[in-house]
VOFI-638532 format. One record per residue (C-alpha): residue in one letter; x, y, z. Coordinates in nm, 4 decimals, padded with zeros to 6 digits, always signed. Example, Ala and Ser with C-alpha at 12.3 -4.5 7.8 and 13.67 -1.06 7.14 Angstrom:
// VOFI-638532
a, +01.2300, -00.4500, +00.7800
s, +01.3670, -00.1060, +00.7140
END
This chain:
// VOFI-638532
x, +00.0000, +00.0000, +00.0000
x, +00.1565, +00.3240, -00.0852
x, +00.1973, +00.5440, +00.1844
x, +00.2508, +00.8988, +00.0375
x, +00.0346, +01.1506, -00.1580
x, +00.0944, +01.1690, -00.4977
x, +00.0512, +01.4942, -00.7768
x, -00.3226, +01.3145, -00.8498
x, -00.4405, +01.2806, -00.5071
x, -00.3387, +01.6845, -00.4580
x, -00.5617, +01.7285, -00.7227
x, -00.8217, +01.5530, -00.6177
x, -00.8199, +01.7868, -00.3036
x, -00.7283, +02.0878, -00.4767
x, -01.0821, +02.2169, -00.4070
x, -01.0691, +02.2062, -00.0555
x, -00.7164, +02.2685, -00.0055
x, -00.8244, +02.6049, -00.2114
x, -01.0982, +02.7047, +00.0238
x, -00.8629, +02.6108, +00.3362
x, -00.5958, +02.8575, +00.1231
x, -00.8416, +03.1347, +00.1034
x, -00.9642, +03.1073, +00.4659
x, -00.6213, +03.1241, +00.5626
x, -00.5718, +03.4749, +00.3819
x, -00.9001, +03.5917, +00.4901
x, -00.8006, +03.5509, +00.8602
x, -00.4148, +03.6660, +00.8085
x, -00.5907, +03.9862, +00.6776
x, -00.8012, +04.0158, +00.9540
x, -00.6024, +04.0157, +01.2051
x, -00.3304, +04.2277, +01.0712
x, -00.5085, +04.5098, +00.8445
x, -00.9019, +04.5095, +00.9334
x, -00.9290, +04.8080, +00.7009
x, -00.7766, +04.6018, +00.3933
x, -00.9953, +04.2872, +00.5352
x, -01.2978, +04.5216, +00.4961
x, -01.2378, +04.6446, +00.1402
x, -01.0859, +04.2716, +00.0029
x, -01.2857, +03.9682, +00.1615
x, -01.5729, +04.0029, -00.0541
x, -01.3425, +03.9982, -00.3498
x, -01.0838, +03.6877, -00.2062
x, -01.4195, +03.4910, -00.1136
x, -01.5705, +03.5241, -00.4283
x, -01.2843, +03.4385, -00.5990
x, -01.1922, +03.1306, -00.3847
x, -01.5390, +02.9611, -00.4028
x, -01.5289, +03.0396, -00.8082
x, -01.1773, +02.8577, -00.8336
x, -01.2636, +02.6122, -00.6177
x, -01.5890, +02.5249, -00.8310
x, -01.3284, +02.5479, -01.1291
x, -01.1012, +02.2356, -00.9615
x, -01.4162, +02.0503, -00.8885
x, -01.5021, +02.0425, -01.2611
x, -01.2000, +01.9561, -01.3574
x, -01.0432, +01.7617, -01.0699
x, -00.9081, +01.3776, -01.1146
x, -01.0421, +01.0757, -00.8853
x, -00.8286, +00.9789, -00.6234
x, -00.8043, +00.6011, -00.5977
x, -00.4687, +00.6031, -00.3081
x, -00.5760, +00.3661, -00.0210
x, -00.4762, +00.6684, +00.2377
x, -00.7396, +00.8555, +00.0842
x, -01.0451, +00.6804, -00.0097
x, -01.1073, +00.4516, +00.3407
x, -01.2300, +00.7901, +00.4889
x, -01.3909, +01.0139, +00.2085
x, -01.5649, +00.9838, -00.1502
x, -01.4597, +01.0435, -00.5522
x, -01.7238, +00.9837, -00.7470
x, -01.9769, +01.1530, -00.8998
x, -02.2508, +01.1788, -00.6198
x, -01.9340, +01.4008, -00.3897
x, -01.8932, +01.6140, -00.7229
x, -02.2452, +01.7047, -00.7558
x, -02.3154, +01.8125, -00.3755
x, -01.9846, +01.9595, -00.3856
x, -02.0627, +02.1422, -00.7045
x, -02.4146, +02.2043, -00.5307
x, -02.2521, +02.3632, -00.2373
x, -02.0162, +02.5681, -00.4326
x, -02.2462, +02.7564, -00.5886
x, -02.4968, +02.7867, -00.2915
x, -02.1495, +02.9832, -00.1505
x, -02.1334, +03.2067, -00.4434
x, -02.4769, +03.2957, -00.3985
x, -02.4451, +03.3382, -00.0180
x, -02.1489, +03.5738, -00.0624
x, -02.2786, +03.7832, -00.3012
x, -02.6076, +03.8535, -00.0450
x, -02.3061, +03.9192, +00.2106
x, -02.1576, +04.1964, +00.0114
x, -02.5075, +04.3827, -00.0181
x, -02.5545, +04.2925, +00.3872
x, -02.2269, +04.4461, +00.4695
x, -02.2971, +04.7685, +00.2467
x, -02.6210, +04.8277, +00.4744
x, -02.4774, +04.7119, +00.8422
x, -02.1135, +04.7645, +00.9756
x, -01.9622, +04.4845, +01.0935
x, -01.6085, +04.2743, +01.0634
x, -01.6042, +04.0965, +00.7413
x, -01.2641, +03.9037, +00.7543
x, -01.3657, +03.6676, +01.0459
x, -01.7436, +03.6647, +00.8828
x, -01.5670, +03.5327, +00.5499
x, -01.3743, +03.2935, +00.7141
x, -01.6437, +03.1151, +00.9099
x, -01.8519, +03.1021, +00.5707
x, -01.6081, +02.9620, +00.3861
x, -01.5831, +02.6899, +00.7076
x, -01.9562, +02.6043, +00.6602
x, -01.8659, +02.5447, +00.2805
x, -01.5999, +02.3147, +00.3598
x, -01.7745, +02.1388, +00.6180
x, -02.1061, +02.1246, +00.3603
x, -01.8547, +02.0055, +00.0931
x, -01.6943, +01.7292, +00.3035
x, -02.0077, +01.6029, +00.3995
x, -02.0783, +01.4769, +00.0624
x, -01.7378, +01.3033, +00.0253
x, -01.7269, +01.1504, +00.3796
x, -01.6733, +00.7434, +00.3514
x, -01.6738, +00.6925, +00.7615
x, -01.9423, +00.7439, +00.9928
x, -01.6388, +00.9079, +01.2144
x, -01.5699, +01.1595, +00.9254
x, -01.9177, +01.2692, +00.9007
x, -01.8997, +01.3609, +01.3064
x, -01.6419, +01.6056, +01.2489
x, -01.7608, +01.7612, +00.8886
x, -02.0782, +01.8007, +01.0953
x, -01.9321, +01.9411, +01.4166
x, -01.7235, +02.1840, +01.1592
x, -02.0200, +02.2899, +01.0114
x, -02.2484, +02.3670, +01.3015
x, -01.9774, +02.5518, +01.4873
x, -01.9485, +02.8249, +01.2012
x, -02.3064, +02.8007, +01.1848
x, -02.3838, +02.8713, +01.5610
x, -02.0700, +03.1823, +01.5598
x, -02.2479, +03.2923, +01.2266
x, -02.6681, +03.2941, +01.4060
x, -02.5553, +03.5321, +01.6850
x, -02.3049, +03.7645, +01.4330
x, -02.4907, +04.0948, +01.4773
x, -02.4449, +04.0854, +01.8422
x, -02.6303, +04.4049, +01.8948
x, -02.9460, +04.2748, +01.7145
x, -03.2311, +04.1708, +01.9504
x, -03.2641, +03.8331, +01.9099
x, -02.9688, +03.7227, +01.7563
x, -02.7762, +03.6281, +02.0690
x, -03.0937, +03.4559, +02.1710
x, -03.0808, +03.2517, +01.8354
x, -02.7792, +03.1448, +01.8471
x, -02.7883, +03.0384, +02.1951
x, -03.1072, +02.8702, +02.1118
x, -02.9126, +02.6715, +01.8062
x, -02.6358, +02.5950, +02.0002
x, -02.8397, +02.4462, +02.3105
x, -03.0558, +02.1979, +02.0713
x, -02.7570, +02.1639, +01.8383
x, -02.5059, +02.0214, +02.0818
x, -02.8073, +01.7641, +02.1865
x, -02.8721, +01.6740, +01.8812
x, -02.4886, +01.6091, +01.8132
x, -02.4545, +01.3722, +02.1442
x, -02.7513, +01.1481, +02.0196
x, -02.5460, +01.1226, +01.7028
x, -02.2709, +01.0533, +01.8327
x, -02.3771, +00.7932, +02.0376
x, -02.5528, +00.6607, +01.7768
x, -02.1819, +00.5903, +01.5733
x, -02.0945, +00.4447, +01.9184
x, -02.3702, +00.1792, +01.9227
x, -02.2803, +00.1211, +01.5568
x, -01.9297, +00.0557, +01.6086
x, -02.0340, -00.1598, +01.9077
x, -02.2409, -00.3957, +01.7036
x, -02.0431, -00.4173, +01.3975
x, -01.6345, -00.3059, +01.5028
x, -01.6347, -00.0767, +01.2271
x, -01.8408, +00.2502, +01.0801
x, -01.7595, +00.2465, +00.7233
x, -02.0222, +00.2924, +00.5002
x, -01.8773, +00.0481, +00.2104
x, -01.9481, -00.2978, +00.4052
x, -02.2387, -00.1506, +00.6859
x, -02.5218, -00.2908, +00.4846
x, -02.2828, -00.6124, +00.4675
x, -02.2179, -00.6128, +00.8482
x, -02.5913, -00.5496, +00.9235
x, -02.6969, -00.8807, +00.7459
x, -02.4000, -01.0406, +00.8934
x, -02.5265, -00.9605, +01.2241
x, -02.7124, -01.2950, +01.4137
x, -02.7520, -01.2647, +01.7892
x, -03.0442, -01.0228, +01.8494
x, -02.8759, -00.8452, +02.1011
x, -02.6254, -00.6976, +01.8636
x, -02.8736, -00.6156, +01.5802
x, -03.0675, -00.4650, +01.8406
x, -02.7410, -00.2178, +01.9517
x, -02.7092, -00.1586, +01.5463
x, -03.1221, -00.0737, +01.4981
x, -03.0609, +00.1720, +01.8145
x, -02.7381, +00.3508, +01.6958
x, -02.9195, +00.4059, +01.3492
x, -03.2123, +00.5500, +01.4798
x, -02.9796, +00.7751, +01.6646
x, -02.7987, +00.8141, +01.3859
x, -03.1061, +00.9188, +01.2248
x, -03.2122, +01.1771, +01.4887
x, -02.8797, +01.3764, +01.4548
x, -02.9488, +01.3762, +01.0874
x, -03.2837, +01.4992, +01.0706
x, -03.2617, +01.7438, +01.3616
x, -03.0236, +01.9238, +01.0879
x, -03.3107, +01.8832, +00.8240
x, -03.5768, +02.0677, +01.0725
x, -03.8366, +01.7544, +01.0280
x, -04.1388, +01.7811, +01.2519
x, -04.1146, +01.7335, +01.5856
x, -03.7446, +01.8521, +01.5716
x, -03.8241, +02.1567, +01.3591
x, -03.8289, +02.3181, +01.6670
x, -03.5036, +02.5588, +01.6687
x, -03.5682, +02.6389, +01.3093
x, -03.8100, +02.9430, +01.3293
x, -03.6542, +03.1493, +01.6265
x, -03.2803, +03.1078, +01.4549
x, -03.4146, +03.2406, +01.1367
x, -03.5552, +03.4958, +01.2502
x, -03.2726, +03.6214, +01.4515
x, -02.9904, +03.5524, +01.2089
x, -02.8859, +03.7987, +00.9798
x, -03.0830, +03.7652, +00.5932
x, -02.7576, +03.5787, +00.4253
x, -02.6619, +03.3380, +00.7131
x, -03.0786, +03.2686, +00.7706
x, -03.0085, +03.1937, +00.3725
x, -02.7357, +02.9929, +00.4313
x, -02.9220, +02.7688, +00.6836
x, -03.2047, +02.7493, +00.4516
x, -03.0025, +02.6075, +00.1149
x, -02.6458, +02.4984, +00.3059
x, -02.8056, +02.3415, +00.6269
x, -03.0937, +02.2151, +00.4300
x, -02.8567, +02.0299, +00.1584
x, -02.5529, +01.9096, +00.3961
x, -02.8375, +01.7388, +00.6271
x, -02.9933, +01.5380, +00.3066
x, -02.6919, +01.4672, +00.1232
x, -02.5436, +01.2768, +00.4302
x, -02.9182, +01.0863, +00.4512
x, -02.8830, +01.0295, +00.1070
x, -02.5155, +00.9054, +00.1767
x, -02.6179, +00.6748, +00.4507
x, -02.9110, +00.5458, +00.3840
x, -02.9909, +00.5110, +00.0071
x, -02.6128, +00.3886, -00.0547
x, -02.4831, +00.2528, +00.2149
x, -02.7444, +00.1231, +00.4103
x, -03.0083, +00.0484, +00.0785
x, -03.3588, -00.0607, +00.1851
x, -03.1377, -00.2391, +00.5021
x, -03.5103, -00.2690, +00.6948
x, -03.8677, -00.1837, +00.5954
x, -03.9158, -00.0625, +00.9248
x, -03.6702, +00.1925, +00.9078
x, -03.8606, +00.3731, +00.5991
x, -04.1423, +00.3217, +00.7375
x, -04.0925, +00.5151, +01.0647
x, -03.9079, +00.7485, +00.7556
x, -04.2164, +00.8413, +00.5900
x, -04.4479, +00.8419, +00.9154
x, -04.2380, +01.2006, +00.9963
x, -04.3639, +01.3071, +00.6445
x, -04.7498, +01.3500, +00.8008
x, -04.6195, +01.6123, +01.0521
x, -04.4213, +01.7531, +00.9115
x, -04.5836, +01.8634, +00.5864
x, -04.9153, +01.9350, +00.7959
x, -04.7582, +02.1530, +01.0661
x, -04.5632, +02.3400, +00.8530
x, -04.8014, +02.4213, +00.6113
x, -05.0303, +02.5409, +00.8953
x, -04.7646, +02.7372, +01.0518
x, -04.6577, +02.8824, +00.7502
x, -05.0100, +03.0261, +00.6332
x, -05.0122, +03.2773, +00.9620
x, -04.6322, +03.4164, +00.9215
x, -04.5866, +03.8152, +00.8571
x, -04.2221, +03.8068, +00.8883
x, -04.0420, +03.7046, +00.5978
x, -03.7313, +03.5171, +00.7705
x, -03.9869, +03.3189, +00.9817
x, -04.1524, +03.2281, +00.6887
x, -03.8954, +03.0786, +00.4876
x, -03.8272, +02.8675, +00.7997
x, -04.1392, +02.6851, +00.8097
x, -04.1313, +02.6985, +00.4064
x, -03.7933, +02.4957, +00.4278
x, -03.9633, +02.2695, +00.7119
x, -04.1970, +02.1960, +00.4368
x, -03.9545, +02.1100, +00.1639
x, -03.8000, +01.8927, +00.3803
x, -04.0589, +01.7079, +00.4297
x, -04.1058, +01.6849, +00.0206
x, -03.7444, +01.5888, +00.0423
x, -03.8623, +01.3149, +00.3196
x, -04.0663, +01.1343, +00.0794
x, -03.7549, +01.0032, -00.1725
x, -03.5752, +00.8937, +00.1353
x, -03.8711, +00.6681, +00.2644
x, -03.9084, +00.5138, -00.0940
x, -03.5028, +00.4602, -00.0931
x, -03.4999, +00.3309, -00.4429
x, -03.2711, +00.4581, -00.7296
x, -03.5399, +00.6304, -00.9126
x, -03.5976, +00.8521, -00.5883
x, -03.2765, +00.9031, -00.5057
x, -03.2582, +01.1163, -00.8817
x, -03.6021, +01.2869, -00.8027
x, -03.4680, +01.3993, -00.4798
x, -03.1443, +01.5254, -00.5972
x, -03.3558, +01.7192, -00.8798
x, -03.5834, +01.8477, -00.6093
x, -03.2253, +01.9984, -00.3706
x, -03.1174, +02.1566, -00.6884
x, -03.4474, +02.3240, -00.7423
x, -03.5058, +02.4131, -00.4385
x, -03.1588, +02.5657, -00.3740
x, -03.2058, +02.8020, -00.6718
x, -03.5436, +02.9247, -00.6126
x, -03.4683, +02.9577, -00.2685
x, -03.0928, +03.1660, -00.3404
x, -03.3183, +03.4210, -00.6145
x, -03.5592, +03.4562, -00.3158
x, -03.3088, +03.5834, -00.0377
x, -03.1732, +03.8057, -00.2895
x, -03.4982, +03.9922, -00.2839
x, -03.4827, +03.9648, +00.0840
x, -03.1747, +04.0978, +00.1185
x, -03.2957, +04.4176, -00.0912
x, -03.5547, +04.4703, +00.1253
x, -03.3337, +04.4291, +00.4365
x, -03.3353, +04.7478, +00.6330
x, -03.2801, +04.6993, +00.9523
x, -03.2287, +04.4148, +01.2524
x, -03.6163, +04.3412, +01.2383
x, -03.5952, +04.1731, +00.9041
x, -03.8529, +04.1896, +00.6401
x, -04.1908, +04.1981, +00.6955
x, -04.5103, +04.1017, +00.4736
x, -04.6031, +04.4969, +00.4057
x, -04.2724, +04.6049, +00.3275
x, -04.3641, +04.3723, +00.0251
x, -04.6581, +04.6568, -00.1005
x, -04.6321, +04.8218, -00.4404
x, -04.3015, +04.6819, -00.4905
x, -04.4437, +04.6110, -00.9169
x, -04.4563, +04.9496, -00.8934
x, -04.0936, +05.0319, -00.7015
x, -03.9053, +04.8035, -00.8278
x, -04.0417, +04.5368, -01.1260
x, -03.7368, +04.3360, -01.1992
x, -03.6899, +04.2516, -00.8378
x, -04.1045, +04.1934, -00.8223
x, -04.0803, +03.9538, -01.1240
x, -03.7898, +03.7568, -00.9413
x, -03.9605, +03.7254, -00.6315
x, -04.2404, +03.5901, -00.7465
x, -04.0676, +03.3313, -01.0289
x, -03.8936, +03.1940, -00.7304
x, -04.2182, +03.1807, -00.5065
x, -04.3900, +02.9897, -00.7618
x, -04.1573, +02.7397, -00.8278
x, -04.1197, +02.6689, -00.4298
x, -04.4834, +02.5965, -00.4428
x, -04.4403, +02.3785, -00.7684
x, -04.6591, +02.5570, -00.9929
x, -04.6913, +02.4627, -01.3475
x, -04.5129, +02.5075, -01.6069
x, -04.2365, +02.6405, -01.3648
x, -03.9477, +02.3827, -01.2567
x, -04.0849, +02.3235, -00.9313
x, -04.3750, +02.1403, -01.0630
x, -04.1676, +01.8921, -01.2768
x, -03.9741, +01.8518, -00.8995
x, -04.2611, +01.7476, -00.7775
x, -04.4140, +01.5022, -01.0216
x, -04.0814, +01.3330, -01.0107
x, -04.1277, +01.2936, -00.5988
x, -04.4827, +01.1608, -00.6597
x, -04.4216, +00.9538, -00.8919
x, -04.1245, +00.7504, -00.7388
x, -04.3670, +00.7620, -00.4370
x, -04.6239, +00.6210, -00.6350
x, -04.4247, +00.3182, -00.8077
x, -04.3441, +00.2152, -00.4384
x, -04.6710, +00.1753, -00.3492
x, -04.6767, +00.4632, -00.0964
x, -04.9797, +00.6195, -00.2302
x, -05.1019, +00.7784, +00.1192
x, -04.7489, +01.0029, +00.0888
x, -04.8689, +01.0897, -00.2687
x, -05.2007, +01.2239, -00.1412
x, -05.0918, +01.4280, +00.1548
x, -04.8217, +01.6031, -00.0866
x, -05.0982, +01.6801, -00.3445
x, -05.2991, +01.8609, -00.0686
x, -05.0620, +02.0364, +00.0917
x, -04.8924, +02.1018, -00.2449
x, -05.2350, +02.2828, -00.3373
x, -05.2876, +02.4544, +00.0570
x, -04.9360, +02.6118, +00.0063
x, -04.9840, +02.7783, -00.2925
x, -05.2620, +03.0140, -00.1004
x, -04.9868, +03.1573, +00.1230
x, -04.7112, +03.1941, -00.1776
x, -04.9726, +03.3412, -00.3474
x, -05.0561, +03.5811, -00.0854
x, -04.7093, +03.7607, -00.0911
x, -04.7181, +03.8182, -00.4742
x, -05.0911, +03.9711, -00.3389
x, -04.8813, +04.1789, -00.1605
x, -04.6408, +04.2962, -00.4001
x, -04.9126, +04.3967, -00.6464
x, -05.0877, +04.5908, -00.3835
x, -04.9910, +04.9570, -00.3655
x, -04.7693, +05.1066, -00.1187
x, -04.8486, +05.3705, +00.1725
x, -04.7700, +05.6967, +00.0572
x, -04.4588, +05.8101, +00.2007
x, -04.3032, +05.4152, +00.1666
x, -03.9388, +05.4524, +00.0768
x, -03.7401, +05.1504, -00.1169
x, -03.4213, +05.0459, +00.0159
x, -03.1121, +05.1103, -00.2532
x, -03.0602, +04.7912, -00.4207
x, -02.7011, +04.6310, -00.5030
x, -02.6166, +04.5110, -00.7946
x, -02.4638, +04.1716, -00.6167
x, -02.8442, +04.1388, -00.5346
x, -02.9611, +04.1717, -00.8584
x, -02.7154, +03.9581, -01.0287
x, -02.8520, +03.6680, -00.8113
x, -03.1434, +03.7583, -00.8716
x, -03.1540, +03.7506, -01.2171
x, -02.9159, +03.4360, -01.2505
x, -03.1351, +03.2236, -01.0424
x, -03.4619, +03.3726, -01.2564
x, -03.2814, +03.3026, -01.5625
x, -03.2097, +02.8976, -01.4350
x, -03.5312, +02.8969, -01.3409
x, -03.7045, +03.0066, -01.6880
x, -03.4562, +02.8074, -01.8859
x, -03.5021, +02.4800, -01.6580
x, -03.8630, +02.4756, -01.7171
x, -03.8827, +02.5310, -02.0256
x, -03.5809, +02.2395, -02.0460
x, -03.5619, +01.9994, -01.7780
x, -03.3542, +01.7110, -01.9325
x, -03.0798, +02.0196, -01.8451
x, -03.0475, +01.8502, -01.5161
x, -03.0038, +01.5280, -01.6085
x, -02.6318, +01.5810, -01.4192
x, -02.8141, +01.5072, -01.1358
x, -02.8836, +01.1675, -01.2168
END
């Protein structure tokens, strides 16, 4: 077995030893010229996320036997990492219009987004149940600094507090969920778990495995926000800043069902009917509550929190069916969902005017104010409630119908109805924008970084409906 690193395998990493580069400089600069870290860290972020999407498209697989007991090249790691990637881009360039309208330090800000990338990123290519722990731990920590950034906001301390209390739970149930893994089977590699599981033949130690992976499974989907441990979700949205409550919604969103999807529709592949069974019994909850919740919400951030609730529940469905066929419709869905969700924020984040977030009437006459960011808003609103002809439709036939083929027809119902009950409260803020404004209403400046994102995620949007073979990648 070779026992060095060769020119390939540097390549391989070469988009994470990028984004470790650039965090690097990002803190250097901090720490020794905060005015130069002001002026520059939009610039070096941008750029490092854009060459590191650059390596990832061009990068070799690794195949060296130091490398690939513990993480993942193949195609499934490029497209989350890809996936990821540009979710980044999109975060940073709502950070640049954020930091334009509040003052605060952008080197260490930089720094712990581009951690949250890296941790997203390594998600995707972890191989051990023990490299997963620490991607995720790596994550959530920039996550929790990142809720509570505007220290002088009310509520943000609170939220992040609030994140980091559950959080840390959630992370010991995990953990000793790997525990009882490792207990029952000596190992917690994902390439021979389904193997060891069928191996197993005293019922004490298939009972220790069944407990650790429902643990397992609680970490997991306490990062997803699925009903009953949605809980945290609303409060730390609220209280974050607009681009880090946009990060949660995409990056938090994606990392938590690309390591599902990395578990449990590869390496542990229909392992136990009960298992996706107890998978799609979370769907009824969480699809009802959040749908109900989300109909009585005023405050934008708060909104999107219990509209992401509800898309993971959507997302919820593919895992309980498990096969191949909704394993593609689900990564369709993520990439759908990430876009409209990205061109949404950015209208957000034009709106943003102060710590109190954006609020349903700040959405009045805003056809009249300002059309193109109007027209964006409500392309992306539509295609989060999967109207037709948009994308978001063609997301969701895909879910049904892999639902359907399984037999899991009850799942196909309850996503029809609350499919139709959540188009009354998308609907209601494009009401809004076409109602006219209080005289004397004044329109925040806009940035061009906003509109940029805007208009790229519109334009993805229009040209993958009208297209959607384009993502075939994703299958």
């Amino acid at each position: 077995m070779t026992s060095i690193l060769n020119v390939t395998d540097y390549f391989a990493l070469s988009h994470l030893l990028i984004l470790l580069l650039g965090g690097l400089i990002l803190l250097l600069l901090e720490s020794f010229s905060p005015s130069r870290a002001k002026k520059r860290s939009f610039s070096i972020t941008l750029s490092t996320l854009a060459l590191s999407l650059i390596a990832t498209l061009v990068q070799p697989v690794s195949t060296n036997p130091l490398l690939t007991p513990w993480l993942h090249f193949d195609s499934i790691s490029r497209f989350f990492t890809t996936l990821f990637l540009m979710s980044g881009i999109g975060i940073t360039l709502l950070s640049y219009s954020f930091f334009k309208r509040f003052n605060a330090s952008q080197g260490e800000y930089y720094f712990l987004l581009l951690s949250s990338v890296i941790g997203m990123i390594l998600i995707g290519h972890s191989a051990v149940f023990l490299t997963r722990f620490l991607v995720l731990e790596a994550l959530s920590i920039s996550i929790y600094i990142l809720s509570g950034y505007m220290k002088k906001w009310e509520g943000s301390s609170e939220s992040a507090i609030k994140y980091f209390l559950m959080g840390s739970i959630a992370t010991g149930f995990f953990l000793y969920g790997i525990a009882l893994v490792y207990g029952a089977i000596g190992h917690t590699s994902f390439a021979s778990l389904l193997a060891s599981y069928h191996a197993i033949f005293l019922e004490p130690e298939k009972a220790l495995f069944l407990g650790g992976i429902a643990l397992v499974t609680f970490g997991l989907i306490f990062k997803a926000a699925i009903v009953p441990f949605h809980f945290w979700a609303p409060d730390v949205y609220a209280g974050s800043s607009t681009p880090v409550t946009a990060l949660m919604a995409v990056g938090i969103k994606a990392g938590a069902f690309a390591a599902l999807t990395r578990v449990f529709m590869e390496a542990l592949y229909l392992f136990d009917p009960l298992w996706n069974s107890a998978i799609a019994a979370l769907v009824y909850p969480t699809l009802i509550y959040s749908n109900i919740l989300a109909i009585r919400q005023k405050h934008l951030r708060r909104f999107f929190a219990y509209s992401g609730i509800s898309h993971a529940g959507f997302l919820l469905i593919p895992i309980a069916v498990g096969n191949e066929e909704a394993h593609h419709a689900l990564s369709f869905y993520l990439v759908v969902y990430v876009i409209a969700t990205l061109g949404a924020f950015a209208v957000l984040a034009s709106l943003d005017k102060d710590s109190r977030g954006v609020m349903i009437e700040d959405l009045k006459g805003l056809f009249q104010r300002a059309p193109l960011l109007a027209c964006v808003f409500s392309l992306c609103l539509l295609t989060l409630a999967g109207f037709p002809p948009t994308v978001g439709f063609f997301a969701k036939f895909m879910i049904f119908k892999s639902a359907f083929q399984a037999g899991y027809y009850d799942l196909v119902v309850l996503g029809l109805i609350t499919t139709i009950f959540s188009t009354f409260y998308y609907f209601r803020f494009i009401s809004a924008m076409l109602t006219p404004a209080a005289e004397g209403g004044v329109f925040e400046k806009s940035y061009p970084s906003e509109k940029i994102l805007g208009v790229l995620c519109s334009a993805a949007i229009l040209w993958c409906s009208c297209f959607p073979s384009t993502l075939s990648f994703v299958y």
